[in-house]
N, C-alpha and C positions, 0 to 999 in steps of 0.2 A: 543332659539331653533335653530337658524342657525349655530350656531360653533357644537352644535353633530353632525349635517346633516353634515357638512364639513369633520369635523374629521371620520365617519365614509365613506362618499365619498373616503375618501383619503386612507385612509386603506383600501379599499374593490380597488381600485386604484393598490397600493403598491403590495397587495396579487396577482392581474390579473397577474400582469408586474413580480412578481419569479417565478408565476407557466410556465408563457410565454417564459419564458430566460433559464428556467431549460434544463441542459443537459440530453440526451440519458443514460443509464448505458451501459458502453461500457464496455468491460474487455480490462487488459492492455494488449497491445502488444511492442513487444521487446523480448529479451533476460538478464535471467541472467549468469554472469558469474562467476563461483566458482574457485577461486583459490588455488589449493591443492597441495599435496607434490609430488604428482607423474605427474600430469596434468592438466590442465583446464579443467573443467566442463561445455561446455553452456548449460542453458536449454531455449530452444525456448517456450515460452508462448502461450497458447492459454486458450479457457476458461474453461478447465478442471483442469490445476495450478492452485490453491489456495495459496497453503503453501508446500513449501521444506525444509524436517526435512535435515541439514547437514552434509556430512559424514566428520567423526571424523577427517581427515588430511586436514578440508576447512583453510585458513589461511587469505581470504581476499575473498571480493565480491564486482564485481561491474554490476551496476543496469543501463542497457544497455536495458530498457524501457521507455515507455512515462507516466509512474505512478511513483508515491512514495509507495515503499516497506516500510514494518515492520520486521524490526530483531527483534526475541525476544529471551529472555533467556530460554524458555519454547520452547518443542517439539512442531509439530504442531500440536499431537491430543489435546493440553493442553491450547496451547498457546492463544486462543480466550478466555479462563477464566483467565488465568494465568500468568507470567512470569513479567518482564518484556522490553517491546517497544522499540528501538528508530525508529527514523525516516531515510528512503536513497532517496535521491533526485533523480530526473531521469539524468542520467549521470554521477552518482558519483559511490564512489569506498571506502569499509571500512576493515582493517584490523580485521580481525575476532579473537575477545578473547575469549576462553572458559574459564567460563562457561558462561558469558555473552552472547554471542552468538550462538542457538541451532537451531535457525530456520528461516525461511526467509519467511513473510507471504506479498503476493498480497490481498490489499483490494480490494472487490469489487466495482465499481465505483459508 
């Protein structure tokens, strides 16, 4: 009878100590930067950025945020069911190939 009592001790334990450690949902701040054929793009983030559908002359993006973005192949009306994903680290930089890349979605934290 003493090893349940433990085992659930310690899970009931375990469970206290991730809901105690869990972070805030912050939205990300930084900027993204689009790079096109005529100019740079930035867009300064706040928390009404979600998802930026690409304009067609974007050739490269870099993610001048404190999150990891989602390029997806998919618009952003679409992109949450559809497309798909990769991943852009915070401070990185990716050459944008269409049709692979149509949209650049901010997860929610």
């Amino acid at each position: 009878m003493r090893r349940p009592a433990t085992a659930l001790g310690g899970l009931a334990a375990a469970a206290a100590l991730t809901l105690a450690t869990a972070a805030p949902a912050d939205a990300a701040t930084g900027r993204l930067v689009l790079f096109t054929d005529a100019a740079s793009i930035v867009l300064h983030l706040n928390d009404d950025v979600r998802c930026v559908d690409l304009p067609e002359s974007t050739r490269a993006v870099y993610n001048a945020t404190d999150a990891f973005v989602l390029l997806n192949s998919a618009g952003c009306a679409f992109s949450a069911q559809l497309g798909i994903s990769s991943t852009l680290p915070p401070g990185a930089g990716l050459r944008v190939e269409r049709p692979f890349t149509v949209s650049v979605r901010i997860p929610k934290s």
